[in-house]
MARZAVEX-725059 format. One record per residue (C-alpha): residue in three letters; x, y, z. Coordinates in steps of 0.2 Angstrom, whole numbers, padded with zeros to 4 digits, always signed. Example, Ala and Ser with C-alpha at 12.3 -4.5 7.8 and 13.67 -1.06 7.14 Angstrom:
// residues 2
ALA+0062-0022+0039 SER+0068-0005+0036 
//
This chain:
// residues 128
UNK-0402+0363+0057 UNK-0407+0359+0074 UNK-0415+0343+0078 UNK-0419+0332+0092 UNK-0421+0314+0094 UNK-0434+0310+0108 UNK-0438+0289+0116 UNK-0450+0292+0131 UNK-0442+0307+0145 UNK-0425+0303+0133 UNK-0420+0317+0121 UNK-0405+0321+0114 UNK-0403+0337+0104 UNK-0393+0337+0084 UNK-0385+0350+0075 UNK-0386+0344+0058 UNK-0370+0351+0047 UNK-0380+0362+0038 UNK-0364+0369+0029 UNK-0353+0356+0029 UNK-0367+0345+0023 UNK-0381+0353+0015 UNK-0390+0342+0004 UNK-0391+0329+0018 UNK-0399+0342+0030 UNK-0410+0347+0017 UNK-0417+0329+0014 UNK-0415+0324+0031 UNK-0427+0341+0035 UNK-0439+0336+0022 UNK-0442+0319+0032 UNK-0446+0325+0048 UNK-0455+0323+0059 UNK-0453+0303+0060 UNK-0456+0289+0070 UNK-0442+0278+0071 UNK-0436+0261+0079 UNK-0421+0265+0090 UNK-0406+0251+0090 UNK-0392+0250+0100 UNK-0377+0246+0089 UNK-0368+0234+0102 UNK-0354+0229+0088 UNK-0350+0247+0089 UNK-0348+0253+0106 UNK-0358+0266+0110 UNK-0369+0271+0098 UNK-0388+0270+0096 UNK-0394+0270+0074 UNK-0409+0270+0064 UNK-0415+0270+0049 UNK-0422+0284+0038 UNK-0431+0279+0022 UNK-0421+0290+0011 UNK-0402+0286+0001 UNK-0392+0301+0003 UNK-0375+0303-0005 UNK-0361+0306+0006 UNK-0355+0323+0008 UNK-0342+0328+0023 UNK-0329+0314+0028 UNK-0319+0314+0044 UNK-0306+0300+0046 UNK-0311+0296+0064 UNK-0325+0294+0074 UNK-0331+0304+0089 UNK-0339+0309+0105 UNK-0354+0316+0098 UNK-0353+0313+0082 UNK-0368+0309+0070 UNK-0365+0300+0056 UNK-0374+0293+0041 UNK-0370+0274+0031 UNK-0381+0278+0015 UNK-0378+0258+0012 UNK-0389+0252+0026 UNK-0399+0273+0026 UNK-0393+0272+0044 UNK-0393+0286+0056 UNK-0380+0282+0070 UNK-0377+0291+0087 UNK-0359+0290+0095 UNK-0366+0293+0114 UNK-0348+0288+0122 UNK-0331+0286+0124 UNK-0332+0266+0118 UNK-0334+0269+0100 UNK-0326+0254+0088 UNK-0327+0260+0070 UNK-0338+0251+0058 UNK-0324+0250+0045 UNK-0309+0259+0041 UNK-0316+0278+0036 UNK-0317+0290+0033 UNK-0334+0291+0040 UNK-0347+0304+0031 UNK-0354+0316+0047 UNK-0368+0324+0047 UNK-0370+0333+0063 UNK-0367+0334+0080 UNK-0375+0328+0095 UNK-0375+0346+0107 UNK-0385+0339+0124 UNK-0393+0324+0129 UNK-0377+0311+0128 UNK-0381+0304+0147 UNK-0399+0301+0140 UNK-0394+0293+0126 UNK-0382+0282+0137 UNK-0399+0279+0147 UNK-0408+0273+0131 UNK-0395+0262+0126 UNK-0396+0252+0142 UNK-0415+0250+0141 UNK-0412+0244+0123 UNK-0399+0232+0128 UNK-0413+0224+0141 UNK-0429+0227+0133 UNK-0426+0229+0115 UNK-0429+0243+0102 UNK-0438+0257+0107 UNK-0447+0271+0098 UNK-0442+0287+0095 UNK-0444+0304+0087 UNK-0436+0314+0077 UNK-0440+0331+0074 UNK-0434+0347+0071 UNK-0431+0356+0087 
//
């Protein structure tokens, strides 16, 4: 499923692992379109999150984290975007990926310095 993630003239566009993952696409679909508050996870690197009001259970677990990748921590019902090469892992893995980001890094890597200045920003996320 392809979804895109839009703050302001920023947009990144999101392959979600309809195969890999199916039931999370599925819920994650059903959400959309939303409103979200867009974080910059500093802790972490390079990666912007948000939260979705849903608890999905994990489905497709990688050992590592990536350029690109999309990722979902049914704990917290966080979202997160690794934009960069600077990622530092939010515990040991694996990590249970959802999708892929497939265009719009350099805008993400534009939100997160606006974020990192001004605070959150609003964003949507659609399907595309």
């Amino acid at each position: 499923m392809k979804t895109q993630i839009r703050s302001g003239k920023q947009k990144a566009l999101i392959e979600l692992f309809e195969d890999r993952a199916p039931r999370t696409a599925q819920q994650i679909g059903r959400l959309l379109p939303i409103v979200v508050p867009l974080c910059h996870a500093k802790f972490a690197g390079d990666e912007l999150m948000f939260m979705i009001p849903a608890v999905i259970e994990p489905e497709f677990f990688k050992p590592s984290i990536d350029r690109g990748d999309v990722l979902y921590y049914p704990i917290q019902q966080t979202i997160c975007l690794f934009f960069g090469d600077h990622i530092v892992p939010f515990g040991q893995g694996p990590f249970n990926a959802i999708g892929q980001i497939t265009e719009g890094t350099a805008d993400l890597e534009q939100l997160a310095e606006l974020i990192a200045h001004e605070g959150f920003q609003w964003a949507q996320f659609t399907k595309h």
